[in-house]
Each structure stands twice: as C-alpha cells, then as structure tokens.
FIGU-960762 format. One line per field, with one value per residue: z, y, x of N, C-alpha, C, O, CB in turn; residue number from 1. Coordinates in Angstrom, 3 decimals. Last residue first. Glycine has a CB too. Layout:
n_z: (Z:...)
n_y: (Y:...)
n_x: (X:...)
ca_z: (Z:...)
ca_y: (Y:...)
ca_x: (X:...)
c_z: (Z:...)
c_y: (Y:...)
c_x: (X:...)
o_z: (Z:...)
o_y: (Y:...)
o_x: (X:...)
cb_z: (Z:...)
cb_y: (Y:...)
cb_x: (X:...)
drengu: (NUM:...)
This chain:
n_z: (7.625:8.587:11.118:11.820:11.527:13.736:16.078:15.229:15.568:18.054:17.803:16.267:18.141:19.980:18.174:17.582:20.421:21.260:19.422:18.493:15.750:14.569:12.727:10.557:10.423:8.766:9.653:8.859:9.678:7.916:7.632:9.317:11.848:13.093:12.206:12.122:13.703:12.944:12.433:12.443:11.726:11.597:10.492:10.401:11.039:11.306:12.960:13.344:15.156:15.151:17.082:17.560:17.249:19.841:21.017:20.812:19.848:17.684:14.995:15.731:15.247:12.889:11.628:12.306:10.872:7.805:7.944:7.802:5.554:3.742:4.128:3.286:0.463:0.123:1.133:-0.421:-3.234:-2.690:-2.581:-4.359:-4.153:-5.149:-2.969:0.335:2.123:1.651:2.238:1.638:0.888:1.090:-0.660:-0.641:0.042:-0.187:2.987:4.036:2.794:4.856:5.227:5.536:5.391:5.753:7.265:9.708:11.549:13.462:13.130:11.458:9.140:8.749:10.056:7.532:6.051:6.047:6.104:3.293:2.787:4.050:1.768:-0.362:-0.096:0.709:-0.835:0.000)
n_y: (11.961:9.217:10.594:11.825:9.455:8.439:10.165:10.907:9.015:10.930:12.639:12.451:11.679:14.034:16.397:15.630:15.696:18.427:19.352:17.702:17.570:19.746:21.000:18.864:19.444:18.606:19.552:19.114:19.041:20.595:21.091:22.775:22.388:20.801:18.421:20.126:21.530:21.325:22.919:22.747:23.987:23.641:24.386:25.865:28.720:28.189:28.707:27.376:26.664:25.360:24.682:25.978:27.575:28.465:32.124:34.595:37.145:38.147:36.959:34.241:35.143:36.191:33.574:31.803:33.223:33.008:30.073:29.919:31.242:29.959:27.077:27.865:27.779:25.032:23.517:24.193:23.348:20.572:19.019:19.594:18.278:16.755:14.532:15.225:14.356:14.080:13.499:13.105:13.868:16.083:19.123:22.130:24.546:24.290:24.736:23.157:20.512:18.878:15.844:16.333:15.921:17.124:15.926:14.304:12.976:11.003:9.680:7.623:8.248:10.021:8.024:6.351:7.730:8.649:6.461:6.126:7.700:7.341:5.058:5.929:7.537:5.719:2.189:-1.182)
n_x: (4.031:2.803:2.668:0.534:-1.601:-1.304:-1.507:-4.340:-6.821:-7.574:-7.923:-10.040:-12.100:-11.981:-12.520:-15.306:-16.418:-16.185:-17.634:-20.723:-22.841:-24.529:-23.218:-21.845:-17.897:-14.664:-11.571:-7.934:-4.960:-2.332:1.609:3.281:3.014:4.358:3.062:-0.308:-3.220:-6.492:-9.245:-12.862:-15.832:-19.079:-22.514:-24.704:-23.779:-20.103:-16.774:-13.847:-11.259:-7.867:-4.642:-2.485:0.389:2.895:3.171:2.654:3.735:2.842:3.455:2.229:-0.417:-0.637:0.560:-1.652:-3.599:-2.764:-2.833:-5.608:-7.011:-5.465:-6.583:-9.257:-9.083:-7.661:-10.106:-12.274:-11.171:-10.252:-12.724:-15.459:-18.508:-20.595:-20.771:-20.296:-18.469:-14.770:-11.929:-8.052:-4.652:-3.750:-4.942:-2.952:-1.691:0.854:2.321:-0.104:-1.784:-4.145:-6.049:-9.723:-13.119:-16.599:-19.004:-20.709:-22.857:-20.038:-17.595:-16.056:-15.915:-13.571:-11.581:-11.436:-10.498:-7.929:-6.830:-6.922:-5.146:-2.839:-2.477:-2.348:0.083:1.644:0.662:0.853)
ca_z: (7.202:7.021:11.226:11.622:10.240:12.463:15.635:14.459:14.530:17.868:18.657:15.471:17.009:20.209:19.069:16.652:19.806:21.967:18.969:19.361:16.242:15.616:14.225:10.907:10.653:8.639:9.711:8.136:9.128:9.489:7.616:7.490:11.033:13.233:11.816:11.928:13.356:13.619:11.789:13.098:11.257:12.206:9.990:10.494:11.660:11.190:13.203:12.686:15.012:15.326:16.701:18.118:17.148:18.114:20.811:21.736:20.642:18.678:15.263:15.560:16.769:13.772:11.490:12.572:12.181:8.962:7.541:8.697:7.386:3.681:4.206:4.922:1.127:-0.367:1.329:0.865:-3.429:-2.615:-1.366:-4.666:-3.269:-5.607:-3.960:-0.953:2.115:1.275:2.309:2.212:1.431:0.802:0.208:-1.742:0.017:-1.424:1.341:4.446:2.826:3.829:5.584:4.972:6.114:5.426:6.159:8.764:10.771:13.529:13.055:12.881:9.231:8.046:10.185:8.789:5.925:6.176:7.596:4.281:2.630:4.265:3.919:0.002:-0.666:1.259:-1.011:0.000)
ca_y: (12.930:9.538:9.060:12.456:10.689:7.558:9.984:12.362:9.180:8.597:12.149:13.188:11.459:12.879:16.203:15.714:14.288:17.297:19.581:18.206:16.976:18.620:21.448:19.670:18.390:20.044:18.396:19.733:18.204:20.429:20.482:22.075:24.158:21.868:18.509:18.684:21.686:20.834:22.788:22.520:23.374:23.658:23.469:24.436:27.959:28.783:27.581:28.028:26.663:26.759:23.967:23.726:27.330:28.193:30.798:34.318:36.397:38.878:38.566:34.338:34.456:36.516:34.746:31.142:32.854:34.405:31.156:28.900:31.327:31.143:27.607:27.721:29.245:26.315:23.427:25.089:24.471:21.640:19.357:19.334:19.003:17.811:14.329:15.492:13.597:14.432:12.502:13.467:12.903:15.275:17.840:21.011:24.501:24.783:25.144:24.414:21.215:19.585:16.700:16.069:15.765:16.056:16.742:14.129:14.417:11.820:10.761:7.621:7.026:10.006:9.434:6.070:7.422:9.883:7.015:4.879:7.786:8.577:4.896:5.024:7.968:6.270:3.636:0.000)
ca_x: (4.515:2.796:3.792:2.082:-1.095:-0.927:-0.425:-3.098:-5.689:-7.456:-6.628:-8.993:-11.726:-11.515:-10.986:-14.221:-16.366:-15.560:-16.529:-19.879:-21.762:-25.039:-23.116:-22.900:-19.220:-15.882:-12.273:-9.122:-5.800:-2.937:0.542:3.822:2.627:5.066:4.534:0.236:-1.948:-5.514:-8.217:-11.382:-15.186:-17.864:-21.186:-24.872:-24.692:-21.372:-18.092:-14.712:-12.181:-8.439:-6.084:-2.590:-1.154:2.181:3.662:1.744:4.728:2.553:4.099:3.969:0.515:-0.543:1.228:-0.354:-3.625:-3.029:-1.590:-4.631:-7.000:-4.813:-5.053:-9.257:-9.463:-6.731:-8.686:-12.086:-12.150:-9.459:-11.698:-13.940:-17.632:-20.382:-19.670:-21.197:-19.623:-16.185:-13.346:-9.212:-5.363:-2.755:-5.140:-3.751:-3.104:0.393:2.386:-0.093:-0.214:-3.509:-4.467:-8.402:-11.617:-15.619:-19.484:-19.815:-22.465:-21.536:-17.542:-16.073:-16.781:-15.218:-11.479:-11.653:-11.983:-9.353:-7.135:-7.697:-6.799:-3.902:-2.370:-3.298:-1.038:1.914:1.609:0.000)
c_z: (7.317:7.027:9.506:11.412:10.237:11.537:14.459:14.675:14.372:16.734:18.285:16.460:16.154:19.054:19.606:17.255:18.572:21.296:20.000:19.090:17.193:16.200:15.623:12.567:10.840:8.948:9.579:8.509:9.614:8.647:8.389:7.119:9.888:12.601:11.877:11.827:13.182:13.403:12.601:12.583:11.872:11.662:10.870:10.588:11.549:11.746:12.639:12.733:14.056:14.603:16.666:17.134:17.136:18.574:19.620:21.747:21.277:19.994:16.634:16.295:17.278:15.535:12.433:12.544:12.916:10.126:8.295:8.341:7.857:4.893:4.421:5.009:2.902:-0.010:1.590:1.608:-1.780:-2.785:-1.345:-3.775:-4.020:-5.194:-5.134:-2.354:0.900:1.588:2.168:1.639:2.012:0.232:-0.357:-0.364:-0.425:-1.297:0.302:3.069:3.349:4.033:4.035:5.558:5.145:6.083:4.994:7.508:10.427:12.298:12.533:13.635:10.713:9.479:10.192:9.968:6.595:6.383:7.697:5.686:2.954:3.839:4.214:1.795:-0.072:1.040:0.186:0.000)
c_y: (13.124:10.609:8.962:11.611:11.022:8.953:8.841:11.108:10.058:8.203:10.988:12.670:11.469:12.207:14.605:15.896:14.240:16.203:18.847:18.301:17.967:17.872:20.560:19.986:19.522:18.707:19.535:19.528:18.992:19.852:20.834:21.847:23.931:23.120:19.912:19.304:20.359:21.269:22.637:21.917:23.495:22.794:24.211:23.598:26.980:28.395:29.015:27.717:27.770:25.964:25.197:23.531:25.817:27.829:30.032:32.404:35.429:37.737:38.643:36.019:34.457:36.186:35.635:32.599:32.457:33.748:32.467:29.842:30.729:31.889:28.870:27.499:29.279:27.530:24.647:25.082:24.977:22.909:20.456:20.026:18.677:18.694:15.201:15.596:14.060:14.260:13.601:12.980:13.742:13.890:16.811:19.893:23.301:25.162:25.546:25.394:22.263:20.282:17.157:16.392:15.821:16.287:16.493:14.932:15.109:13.252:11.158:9.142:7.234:9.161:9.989:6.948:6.755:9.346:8.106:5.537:7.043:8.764:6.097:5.001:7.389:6.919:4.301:1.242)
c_x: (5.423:3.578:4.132:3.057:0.438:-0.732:0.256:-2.089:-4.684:-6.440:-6.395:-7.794:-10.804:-11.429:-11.396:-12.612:-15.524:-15.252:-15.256:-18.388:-20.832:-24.192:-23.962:-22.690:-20.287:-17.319:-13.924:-10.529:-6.801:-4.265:-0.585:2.264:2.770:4.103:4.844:1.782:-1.174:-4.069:-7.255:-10.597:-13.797:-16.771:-20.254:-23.877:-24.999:-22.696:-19.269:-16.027:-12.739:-9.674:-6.794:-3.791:-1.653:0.929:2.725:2.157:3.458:2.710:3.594:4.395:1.804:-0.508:0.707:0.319:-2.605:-3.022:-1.494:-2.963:-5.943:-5.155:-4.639:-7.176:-9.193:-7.736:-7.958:-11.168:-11.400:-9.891:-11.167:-13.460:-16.250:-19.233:-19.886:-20.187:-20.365:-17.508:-13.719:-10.893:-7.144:-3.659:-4.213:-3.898:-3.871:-1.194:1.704:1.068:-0.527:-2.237:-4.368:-6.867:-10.806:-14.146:-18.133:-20.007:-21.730:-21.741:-19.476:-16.703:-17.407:-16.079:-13.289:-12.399:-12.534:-10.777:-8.154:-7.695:-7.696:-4.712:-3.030:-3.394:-2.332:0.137:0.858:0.896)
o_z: (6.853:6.052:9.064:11.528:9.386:10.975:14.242:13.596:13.303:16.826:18.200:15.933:15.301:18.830:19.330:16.628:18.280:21.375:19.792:18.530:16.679:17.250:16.851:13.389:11.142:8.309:10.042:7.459:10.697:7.472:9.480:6.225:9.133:12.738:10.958:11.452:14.033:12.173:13.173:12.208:11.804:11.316:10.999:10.730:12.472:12.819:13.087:12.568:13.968:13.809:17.552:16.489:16.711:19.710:18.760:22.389:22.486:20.902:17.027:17.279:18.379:16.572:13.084:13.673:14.122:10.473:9.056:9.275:8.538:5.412:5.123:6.043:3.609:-0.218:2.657:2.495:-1.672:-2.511:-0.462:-3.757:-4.256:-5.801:-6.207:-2.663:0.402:0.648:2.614:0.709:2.668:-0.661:-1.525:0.635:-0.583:-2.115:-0.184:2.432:3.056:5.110:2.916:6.387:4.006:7.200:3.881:6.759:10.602:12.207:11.424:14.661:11.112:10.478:11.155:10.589:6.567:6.700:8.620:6.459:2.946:4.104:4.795:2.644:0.532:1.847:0.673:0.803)
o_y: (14.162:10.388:8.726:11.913:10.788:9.281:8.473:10.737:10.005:7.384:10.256:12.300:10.588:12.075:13.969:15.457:13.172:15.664:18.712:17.337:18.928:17.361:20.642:19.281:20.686:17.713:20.645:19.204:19.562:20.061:21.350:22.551:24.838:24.331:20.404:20.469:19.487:21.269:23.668:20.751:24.677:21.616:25.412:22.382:26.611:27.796:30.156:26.567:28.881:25.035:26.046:22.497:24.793:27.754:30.601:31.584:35.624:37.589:39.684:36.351:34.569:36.847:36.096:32.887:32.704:33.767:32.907:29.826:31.505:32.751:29.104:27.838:30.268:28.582:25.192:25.906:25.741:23.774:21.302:21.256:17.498:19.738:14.732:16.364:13.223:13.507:14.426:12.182:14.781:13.115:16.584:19.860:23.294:25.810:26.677:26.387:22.460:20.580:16.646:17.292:15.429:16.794:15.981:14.731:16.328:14.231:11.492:9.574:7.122:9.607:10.246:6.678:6.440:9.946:8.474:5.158:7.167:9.775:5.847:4.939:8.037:6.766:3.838:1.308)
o_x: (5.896:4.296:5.257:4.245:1.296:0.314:1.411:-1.628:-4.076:-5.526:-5.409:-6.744:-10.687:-10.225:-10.379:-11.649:-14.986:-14.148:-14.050:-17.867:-20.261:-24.580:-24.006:-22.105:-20.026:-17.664:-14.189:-11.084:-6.666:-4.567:-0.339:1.795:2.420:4.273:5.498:1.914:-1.351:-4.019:-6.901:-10.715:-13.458:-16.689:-20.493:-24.007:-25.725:-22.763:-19.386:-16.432:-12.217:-9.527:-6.695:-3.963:-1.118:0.459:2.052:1.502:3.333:1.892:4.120:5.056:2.344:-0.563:1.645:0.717:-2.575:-1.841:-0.633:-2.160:-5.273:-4.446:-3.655:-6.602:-9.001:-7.130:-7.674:-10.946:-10.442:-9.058:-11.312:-13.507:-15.983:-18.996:-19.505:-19.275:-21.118:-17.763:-12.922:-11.009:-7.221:-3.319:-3.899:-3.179:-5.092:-1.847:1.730:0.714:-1.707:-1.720:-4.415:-6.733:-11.058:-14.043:-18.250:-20.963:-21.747:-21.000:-19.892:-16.177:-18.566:-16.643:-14.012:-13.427:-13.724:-11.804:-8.880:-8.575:-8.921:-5.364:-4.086:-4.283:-3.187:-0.780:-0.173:1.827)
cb_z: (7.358:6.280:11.979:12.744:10.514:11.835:16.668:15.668:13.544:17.022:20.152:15.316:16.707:21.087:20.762:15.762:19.433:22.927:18.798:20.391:15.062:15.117:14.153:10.502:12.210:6.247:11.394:6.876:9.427:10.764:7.809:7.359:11.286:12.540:10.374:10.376:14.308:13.457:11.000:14.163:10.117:13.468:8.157:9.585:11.689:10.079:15.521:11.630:16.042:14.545:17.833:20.531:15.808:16.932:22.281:21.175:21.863:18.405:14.172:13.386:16.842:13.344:10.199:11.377:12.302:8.894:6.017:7.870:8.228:2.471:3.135:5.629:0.783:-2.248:0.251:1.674:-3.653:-3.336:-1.240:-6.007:-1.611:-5.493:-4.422:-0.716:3.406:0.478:3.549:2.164:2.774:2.176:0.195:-3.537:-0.727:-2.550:0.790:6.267:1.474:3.402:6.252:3.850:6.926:3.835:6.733:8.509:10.973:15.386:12.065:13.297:9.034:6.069:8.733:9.099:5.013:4.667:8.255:4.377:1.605:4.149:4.969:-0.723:-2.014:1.017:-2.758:1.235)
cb_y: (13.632:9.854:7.093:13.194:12.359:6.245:9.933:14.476:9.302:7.517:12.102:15.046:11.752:12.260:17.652:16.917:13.778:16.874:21.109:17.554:16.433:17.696:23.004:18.894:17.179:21.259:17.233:19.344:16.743:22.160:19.453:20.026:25.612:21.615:17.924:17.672:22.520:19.629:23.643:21.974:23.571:23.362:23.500:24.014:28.225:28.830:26.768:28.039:26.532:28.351:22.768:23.003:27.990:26.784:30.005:34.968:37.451:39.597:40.029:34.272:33.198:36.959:35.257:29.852:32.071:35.368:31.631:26.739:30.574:31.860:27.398:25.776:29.562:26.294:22.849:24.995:23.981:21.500:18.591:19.686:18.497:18.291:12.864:17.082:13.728:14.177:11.474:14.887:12.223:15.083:17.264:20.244:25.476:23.681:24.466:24.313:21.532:20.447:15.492:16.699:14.457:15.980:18.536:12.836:15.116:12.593:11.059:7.312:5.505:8.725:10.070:5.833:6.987:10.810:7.607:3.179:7.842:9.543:5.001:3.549:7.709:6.766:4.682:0.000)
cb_x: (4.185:1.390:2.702:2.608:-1.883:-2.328:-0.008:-2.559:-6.105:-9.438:-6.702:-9.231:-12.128:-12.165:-10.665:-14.603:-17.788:-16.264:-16.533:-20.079:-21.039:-25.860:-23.741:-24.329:-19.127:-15.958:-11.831:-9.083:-5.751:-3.172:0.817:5.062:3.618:6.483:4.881:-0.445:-1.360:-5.630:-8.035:-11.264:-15.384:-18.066:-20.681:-25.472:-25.449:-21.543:-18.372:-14.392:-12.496:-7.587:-6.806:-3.356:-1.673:2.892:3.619:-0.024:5.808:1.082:3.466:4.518:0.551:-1.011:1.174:0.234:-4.336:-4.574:-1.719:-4.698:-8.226:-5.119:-4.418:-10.588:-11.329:-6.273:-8.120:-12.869:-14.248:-8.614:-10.627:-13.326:-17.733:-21.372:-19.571:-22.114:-20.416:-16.300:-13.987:-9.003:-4.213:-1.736:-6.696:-2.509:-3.485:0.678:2.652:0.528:0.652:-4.337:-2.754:-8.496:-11.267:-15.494:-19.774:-19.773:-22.664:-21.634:-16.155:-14.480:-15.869:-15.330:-10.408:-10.535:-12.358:-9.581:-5.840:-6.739:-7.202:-3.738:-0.418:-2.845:-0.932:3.307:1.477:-0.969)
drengu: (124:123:122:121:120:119:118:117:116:115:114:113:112:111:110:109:108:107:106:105:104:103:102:101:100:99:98:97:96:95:94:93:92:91:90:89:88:87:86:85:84:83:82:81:80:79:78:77:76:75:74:73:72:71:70:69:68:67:66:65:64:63:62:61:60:59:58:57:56:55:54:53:52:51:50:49:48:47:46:45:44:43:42:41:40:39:38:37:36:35:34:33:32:31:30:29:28:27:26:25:24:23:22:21:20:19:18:17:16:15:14:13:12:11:10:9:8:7:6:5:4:3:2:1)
C-alpha cells in the first residue's frame, strides 16, 4: 500500500467515525492542496475550501507568531450548520481539516482526530 493510500484509508476512517460528517483532509499548508481526504457530498472538490481555509490557517499562525503568543494547536470556525477545526500537523507544514454539521460536538471531533493524528504524523 503507497503512502497515498495509507492517508486515505485514515481519512476514511477518520469520516466514518464521526456523527455528521461533512468532510476531512491533511492539507499542505504550502500549497493549500489535500494530501489525502473525504467528502460527504460528492459535488464538493476538497481543494475548493482546502486552499481558502489555508490562507486562514496562515493568517492565524502569522498573527501568533508577530505577537509572541507561541504556536497554534487547533483553530475553530463555526457557522450555523457546519464547524469546522483545523488541527496543526509537523510543526505548522501540515494540518488536518475536519468540517461536521453542528449537531456533532466539537468534543467528539478532538476525540476522534486524537485517535488518529499519531498515524497521520507518522505519514509525514
């Protein structure tokens, strides 16, 4: 099994395990692209909110950096039906992506996500 295949079998794991499930991925913080990731509406191309929630994940990291506040672990977004938490992976290289209806507790996506970061960071 490639490298490729091992993070997409964990995204969908990831999915599966996971109440109102909208979707997931590890993305580059580089380029903005998913390394690896799930969908639930297969009108959805990942990288559409990938590469707009990178360029949050960039500001946020930058202004932590300029105002000495140390690094960033995990940042939330949340509208009215969908939340969404962005993990930090390998320092700030990476961070995995996770978007559920708001019926799902943001307790139950950090546990979820613990269950797997240290197979992910193990791919990176």
């Amino acid at each position: 099994m490639t490298k490729t295949d091992e993070f997409q079998k964990l995204q969908e794991k990831l999915a599966n395990d996971l109440p109102s499930f909208v979707s997931c991925g590890v993305i580059s913080v580089e380029d903005g692209l998913p390394l690896a990731g799930v969908v639930a509406d297969p009108n959805i191309d990942l990288s559409i909110p990938a590469g707009a929630f990178t360029e949050a994940f960039k500001s946020v990291v930058n202004a932590y950096k300029y105002s000495n506040w140390g690094k960033v672990t995990e940042m939330l977004f949340s509208g009215p039906d969908i939340i969404t938490v962005m993990f930090s992976l390998k320092n700030g290289k990476y961070y995995e992506g996770i978007s559920v209806k708001t019926t799902t507790t943001l307790g139950m996506v950090k546990v979820v996500f613990n269950r797997y970061k240290s197979q992910i960071e193990a791919l990176l």
